[in-house]
C-alpha positions as a Python dict, from the first residue, in 0.01 Angstrom:
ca = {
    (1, 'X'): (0, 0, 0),
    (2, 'X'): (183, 302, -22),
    (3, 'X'): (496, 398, -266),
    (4, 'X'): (889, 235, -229),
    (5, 'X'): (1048, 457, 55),
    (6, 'X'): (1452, 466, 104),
    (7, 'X'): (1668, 462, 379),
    (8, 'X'): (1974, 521, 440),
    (9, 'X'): (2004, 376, 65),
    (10, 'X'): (1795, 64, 207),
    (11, 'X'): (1410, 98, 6),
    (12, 'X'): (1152, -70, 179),
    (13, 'X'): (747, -28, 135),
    (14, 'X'): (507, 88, 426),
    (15, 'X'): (149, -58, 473),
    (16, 'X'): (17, 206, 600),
    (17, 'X'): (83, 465, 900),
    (18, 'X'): (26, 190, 1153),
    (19, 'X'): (322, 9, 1012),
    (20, 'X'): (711, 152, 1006),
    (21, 'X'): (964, 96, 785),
    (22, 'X'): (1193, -178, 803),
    (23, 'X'): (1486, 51, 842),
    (24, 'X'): (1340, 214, 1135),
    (25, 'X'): (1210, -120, 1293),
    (26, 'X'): (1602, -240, 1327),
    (27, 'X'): (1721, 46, 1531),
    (28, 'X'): (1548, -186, 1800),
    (29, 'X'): (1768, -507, 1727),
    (30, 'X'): (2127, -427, 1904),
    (31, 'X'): (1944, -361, 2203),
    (32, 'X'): (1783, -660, 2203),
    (33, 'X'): (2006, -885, 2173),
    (34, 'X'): (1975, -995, 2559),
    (35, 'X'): (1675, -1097, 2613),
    (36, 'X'): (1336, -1293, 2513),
    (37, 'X'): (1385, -1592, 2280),
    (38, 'X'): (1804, -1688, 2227),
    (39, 'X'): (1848, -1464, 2600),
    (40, 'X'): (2131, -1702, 2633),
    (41, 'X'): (2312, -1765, 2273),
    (42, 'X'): (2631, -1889, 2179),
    (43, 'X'): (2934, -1668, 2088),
    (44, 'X'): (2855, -1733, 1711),
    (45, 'X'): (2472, -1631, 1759),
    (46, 'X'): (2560, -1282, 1945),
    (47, 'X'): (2732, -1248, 1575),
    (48, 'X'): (2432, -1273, 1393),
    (49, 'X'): (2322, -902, 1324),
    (50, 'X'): (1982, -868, 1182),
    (51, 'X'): (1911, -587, 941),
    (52, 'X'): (1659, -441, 685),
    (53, 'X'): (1761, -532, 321),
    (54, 'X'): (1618, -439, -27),
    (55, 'X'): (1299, -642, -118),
    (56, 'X'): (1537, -721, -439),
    (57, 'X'): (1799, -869, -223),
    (58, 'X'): (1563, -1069, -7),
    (59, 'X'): (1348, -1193, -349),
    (60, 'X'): (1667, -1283, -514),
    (61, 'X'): (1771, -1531, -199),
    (62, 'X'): (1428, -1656, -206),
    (63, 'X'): (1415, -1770, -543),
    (64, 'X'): (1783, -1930, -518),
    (65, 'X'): (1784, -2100, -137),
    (66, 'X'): (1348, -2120, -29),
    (67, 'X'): (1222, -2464, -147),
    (68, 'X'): (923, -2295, -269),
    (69, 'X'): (1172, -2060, -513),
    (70, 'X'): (926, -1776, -497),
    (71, 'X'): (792, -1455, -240),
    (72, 'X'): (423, -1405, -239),
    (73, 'X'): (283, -1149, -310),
    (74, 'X'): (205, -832, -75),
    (75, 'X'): (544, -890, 143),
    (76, 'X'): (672, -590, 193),
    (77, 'X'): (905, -608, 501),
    (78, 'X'): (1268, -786, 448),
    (79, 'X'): (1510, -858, 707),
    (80, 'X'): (1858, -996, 649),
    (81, 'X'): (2050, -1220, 910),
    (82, 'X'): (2410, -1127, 877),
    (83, 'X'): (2745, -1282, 993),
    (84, 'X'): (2943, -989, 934),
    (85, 'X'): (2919, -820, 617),
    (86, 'X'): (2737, -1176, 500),
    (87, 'X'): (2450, -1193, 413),
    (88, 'X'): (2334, -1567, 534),
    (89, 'X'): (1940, -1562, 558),
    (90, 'X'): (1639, -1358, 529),
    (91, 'X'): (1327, -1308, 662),
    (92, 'X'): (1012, -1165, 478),
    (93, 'X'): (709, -1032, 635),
    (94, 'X'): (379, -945, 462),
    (95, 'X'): (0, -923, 396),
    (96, 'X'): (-54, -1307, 413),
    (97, 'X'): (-449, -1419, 374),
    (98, 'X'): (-702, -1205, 306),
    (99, 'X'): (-898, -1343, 633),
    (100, 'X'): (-590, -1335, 856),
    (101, 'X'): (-723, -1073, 1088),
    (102, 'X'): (-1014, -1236, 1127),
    (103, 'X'): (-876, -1501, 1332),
    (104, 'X'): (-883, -1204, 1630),
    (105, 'X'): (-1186, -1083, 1723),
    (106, 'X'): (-1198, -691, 1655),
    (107, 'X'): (-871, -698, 1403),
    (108, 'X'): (-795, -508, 1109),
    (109, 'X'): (-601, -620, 852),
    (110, 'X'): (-380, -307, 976),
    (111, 'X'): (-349, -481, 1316),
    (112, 'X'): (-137, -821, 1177),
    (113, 'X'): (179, -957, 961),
    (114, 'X'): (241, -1247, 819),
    (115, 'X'): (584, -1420, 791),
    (116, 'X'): (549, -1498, 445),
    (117, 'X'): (896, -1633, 418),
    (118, 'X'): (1192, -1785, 625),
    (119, 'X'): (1550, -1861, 501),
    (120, 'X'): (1891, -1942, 645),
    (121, 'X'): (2196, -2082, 582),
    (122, 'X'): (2321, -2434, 734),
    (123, 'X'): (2646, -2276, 786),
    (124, 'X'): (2490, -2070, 1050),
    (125, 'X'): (2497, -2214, 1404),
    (126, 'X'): (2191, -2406, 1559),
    (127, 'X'): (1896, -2183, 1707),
    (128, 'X'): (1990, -1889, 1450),
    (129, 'X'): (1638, -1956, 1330),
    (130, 'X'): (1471, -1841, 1656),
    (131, 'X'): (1732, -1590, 1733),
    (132, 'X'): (1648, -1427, 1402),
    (133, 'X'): (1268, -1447, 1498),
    (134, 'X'): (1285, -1292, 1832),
    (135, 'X'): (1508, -1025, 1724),
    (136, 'X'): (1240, -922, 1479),
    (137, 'X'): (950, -967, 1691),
    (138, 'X'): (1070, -780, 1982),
    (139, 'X'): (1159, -483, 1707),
    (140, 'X'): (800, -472, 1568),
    (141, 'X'): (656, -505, 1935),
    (142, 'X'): (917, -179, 1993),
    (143, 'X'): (868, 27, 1666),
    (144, 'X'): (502, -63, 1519),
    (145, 'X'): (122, -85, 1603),
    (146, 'X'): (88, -429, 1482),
    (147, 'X'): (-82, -663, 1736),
    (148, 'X'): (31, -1005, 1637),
    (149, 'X'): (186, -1227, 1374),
    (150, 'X'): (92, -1545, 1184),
    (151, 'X'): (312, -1753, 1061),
    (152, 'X'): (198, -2133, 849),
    (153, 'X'): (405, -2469, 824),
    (154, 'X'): (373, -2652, 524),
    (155, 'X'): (294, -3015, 621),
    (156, 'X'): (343, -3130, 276),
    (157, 'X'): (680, -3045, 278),
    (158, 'X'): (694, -3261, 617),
    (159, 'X'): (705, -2926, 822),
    (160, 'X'): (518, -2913, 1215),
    (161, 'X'): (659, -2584, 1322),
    (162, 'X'): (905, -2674, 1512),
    (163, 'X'): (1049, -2298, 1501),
    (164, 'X'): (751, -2158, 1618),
    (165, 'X'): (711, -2422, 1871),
    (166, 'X'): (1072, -2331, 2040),
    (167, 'X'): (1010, -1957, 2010),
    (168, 'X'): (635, -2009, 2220),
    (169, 'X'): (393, -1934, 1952),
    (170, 'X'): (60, -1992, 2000),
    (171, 'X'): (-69, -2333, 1827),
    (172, 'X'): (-413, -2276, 1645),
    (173, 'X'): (-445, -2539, 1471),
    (174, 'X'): (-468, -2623, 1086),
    (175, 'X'): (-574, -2360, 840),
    (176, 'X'): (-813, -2362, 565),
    (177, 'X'): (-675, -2510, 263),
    (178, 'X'): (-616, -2272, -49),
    (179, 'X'): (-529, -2380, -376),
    (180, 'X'): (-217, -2302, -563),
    (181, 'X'): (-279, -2143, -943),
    (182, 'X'): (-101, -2303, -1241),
    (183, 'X'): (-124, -1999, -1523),
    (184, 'X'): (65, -2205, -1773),
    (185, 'X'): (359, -2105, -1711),
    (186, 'X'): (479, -2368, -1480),
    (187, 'X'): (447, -2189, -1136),
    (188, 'X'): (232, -2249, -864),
    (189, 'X'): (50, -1867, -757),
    (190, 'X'): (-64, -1828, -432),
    (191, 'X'): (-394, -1651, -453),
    (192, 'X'): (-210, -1337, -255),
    (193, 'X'): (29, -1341, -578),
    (194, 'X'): (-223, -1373, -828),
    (195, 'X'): (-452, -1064, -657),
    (196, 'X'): (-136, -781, -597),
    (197, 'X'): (-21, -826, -940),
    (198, 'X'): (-384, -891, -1159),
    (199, 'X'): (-595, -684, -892),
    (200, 'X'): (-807, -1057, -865),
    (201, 'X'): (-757, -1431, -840),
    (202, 'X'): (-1157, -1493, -943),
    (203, 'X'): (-1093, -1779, -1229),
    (204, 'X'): (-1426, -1624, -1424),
    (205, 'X'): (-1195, -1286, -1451),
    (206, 'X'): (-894, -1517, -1578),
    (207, 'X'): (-1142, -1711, -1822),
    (208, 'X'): (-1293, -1415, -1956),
    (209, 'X'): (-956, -1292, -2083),
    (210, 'X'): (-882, -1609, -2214),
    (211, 'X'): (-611, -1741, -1972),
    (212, 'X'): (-599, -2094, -1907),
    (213, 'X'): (-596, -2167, -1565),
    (214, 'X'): (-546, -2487, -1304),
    (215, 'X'): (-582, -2509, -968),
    (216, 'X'): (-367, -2696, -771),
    (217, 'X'): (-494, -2865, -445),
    (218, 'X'): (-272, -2784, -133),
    (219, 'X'): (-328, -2979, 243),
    (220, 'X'): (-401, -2712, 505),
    (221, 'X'): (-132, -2578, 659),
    (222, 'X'): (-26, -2591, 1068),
    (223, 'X'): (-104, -2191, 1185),
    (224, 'X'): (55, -2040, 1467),
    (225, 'X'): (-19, -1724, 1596),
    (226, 'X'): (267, -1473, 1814),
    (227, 'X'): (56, -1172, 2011),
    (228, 'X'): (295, -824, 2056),
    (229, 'X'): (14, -691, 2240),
    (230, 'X'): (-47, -967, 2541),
    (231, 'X'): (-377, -727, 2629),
    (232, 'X'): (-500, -879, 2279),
    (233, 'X'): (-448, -1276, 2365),
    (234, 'X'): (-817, -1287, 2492),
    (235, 'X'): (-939, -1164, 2164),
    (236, 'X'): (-822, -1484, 1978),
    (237, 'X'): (-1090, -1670, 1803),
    (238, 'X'): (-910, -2036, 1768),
    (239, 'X'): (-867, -2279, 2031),
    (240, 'X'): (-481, -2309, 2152),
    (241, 'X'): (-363, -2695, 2072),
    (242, 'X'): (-124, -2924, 2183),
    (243, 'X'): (225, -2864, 1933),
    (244, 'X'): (157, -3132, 1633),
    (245, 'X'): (482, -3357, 1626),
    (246, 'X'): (612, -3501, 1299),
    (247, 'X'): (405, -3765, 1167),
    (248, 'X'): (63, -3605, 1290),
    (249, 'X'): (-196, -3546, 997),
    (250, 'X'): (-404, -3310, 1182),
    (251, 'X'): (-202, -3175, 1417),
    (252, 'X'): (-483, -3248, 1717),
    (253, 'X'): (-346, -3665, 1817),
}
């Protein structure tokens, strides 16, 4: 991952020369604004601007509004939904598994993003969620080489997907279930966290050096999968399912 960039006073971090900044990715979102998911919004959503903000700004909201309090780690692309000069939600792109690619036949890790987090306020009209979405996947279609985006629902915290269903992303099914990491210090790790900050999530490493360490059991998690290359639909590895509805354990009923 290369070194903090600024913009325009905005500092984001670039993956690599596939991937642009996410200063230069919202010159795309004006534009936008008439078409693909939200074509047809309310007065109130044509207000919502969507720009890039510090990874400081977007942590910060994380911690105080996500109800997981916390941005994994290798995210590296913030976007801030604004009502005016408010700043009302964020979304957080990233890294995400280590396998993600692999759910595409012929991808690079290069080749996909993750929406690692998504936050914004009640006070902002219904739909803002996919308007925010579409805004940001038309600009990466626009301004990047990535190929597609991944995106998990949490059925433990009684979550489907139902923004991902009404913005047309693919259904794959449920992922494979990774553990959380308890360090001691009262915070559940995702593996992704625990490998960009130690360089490793391997308990032996962790044991070795004499940290205590618990893993937490997770359920998997609903995946859905959004191609900005259509040529690279074909390529997909997974099945496309039926949406799961609330109340479905395995999404497939």
């Amino acid at each position: 991952m290369d070194a903090p960039r600024g913009f325009g006073g905005i500092q984001t971090i670039g993956r690599d020369q596939a991937m642009t900044s996410a200063a230069s990715v919202t010159a795309s979102t004006v534009p936008n604004r008439g078409t693909g998911a939200g074509s047809t919004p309310s007065a109130a959503l044509h207000d919502i601007q969507v720009q890039p903000v510090p990874m400081a700004a977007a942590r910060q909201m994380v911690e105080r509004h996500h109800y997981l309090h916390s941005l994994p780690g290798g995210t590296y692309l913030a976007f801030g939904g604004f009502a005016g000069s408010r700043l009302l939600g964020v979304l957080t792109l990233g890294a995400g598994p280590f396998n993600a690619a692999s759910l595409v036949d012929g991808a690079k890790a290069g080749d996909c993003l993750t929406l690692t987090r998504l936050w914004l306020s009640d006070c902002l009209p219904p739909n803002s969620e996919s308007r925010v979405i579409g805004i940001v996947v038309r600009s990466l279609r626009k301004n990047t080489n990535i190929r597609f985006v991944l995106s998990y629902a949490d059925p433990a915290h009684g979550h489907v997907g139902t923004i991902y269903q009404a913005c047309g992303w693919l259904y794959t099914g449920l992922s494979e279930a990774m553990p959380l990491y308890d360090l001691g210090d009262g915070i559940a790790h995702h593996s992704r966290s625990l490998a960009h900050c130690f360089g490793t999530h391997s308990l032996r490493h962790f044991a070795d050096h004499g940290v205590g360490i618990k893993l937490i059991p997770q359920l998997p998690k609903h995946r859905y999968i959004r191609f900005l290359d259509d040529s690279w639909r074909c390529r997909l590895r997974a099945p496309v399912l039926p949406y799961p509805k609330k109340g479905q354990i395995d999404g497939t009923d």
